[in-house]
C-alpha positions as CSV (number, residue, x, y, z in Angstrom):
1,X,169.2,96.4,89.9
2,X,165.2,96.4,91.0
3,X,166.0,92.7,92.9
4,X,168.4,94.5,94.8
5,X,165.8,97.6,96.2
6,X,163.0,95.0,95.7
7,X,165.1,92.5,98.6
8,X,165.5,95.8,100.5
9,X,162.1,96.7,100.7
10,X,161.1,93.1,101.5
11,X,163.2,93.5,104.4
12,X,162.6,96.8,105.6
13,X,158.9,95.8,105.4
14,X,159.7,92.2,107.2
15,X,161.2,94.9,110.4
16,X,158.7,97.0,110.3
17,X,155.9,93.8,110.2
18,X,158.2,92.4,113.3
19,X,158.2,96.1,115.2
20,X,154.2,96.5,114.6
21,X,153.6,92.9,116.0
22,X,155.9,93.9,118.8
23,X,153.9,96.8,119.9
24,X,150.7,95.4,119.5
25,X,151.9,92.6,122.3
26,X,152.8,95.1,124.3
27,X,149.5,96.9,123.7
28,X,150.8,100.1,123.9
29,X,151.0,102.3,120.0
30,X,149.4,105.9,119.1
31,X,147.1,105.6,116.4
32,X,149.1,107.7,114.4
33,X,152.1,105.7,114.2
34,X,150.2,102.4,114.2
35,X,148.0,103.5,111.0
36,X,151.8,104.6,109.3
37,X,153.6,101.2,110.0
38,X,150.0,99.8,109.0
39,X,150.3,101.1,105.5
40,X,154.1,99.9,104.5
41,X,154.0,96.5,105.5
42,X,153.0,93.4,103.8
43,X,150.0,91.7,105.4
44,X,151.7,88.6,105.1
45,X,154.9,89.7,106.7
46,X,152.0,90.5,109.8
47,X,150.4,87.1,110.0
48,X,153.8,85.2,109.8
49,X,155.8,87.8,112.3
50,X,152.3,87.6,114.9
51,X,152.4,83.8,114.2
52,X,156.2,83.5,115.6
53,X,155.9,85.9,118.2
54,X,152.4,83.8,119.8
55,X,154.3,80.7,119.7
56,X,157.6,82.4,121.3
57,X,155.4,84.1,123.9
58,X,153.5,80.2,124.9
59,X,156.9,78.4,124.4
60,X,158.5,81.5,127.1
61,X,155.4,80.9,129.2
62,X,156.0,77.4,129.5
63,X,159.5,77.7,130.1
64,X,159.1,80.0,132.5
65,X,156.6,77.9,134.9
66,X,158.3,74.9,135.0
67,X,161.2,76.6,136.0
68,X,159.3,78.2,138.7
69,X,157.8,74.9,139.5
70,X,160.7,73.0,139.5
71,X,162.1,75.1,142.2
């Protein structure tokens, strides 16, 4: 029974890590909720989420400029 709200937690913190991340790209969070999501997220879930998300963003980047170029 605890693996099954222990996986849900995990989870729940993994969205919350992946919606924090999101924000701070975007660069635009109140302090308020920033310093909530802050406190229910695992740090690792963070780095691994901010990770992913800099190497979508470069990858998009890319992507995007040879497409412009190739035109």
């Amino acid at each position: 029974m605890m693996a099954a709200q222990n996986s849900k937690v995990s989870t729940s913190s993994f969205w919350r890590s992946v919606k924090l991340v999101a924000w701070s790209f975007l660069g635009i969070r109140s302090r308020a909720g920033y310093e909530e999501d802050l406190a229910k997220v695992n740090p690792m879930h963070v780095v691994a989420v901010g990770l992913i998300g800099g190497l979508l963003l470069v990858v998009g980047l890319i992507a995007l400029a040879t497409w412009v170029v190739g035109k």
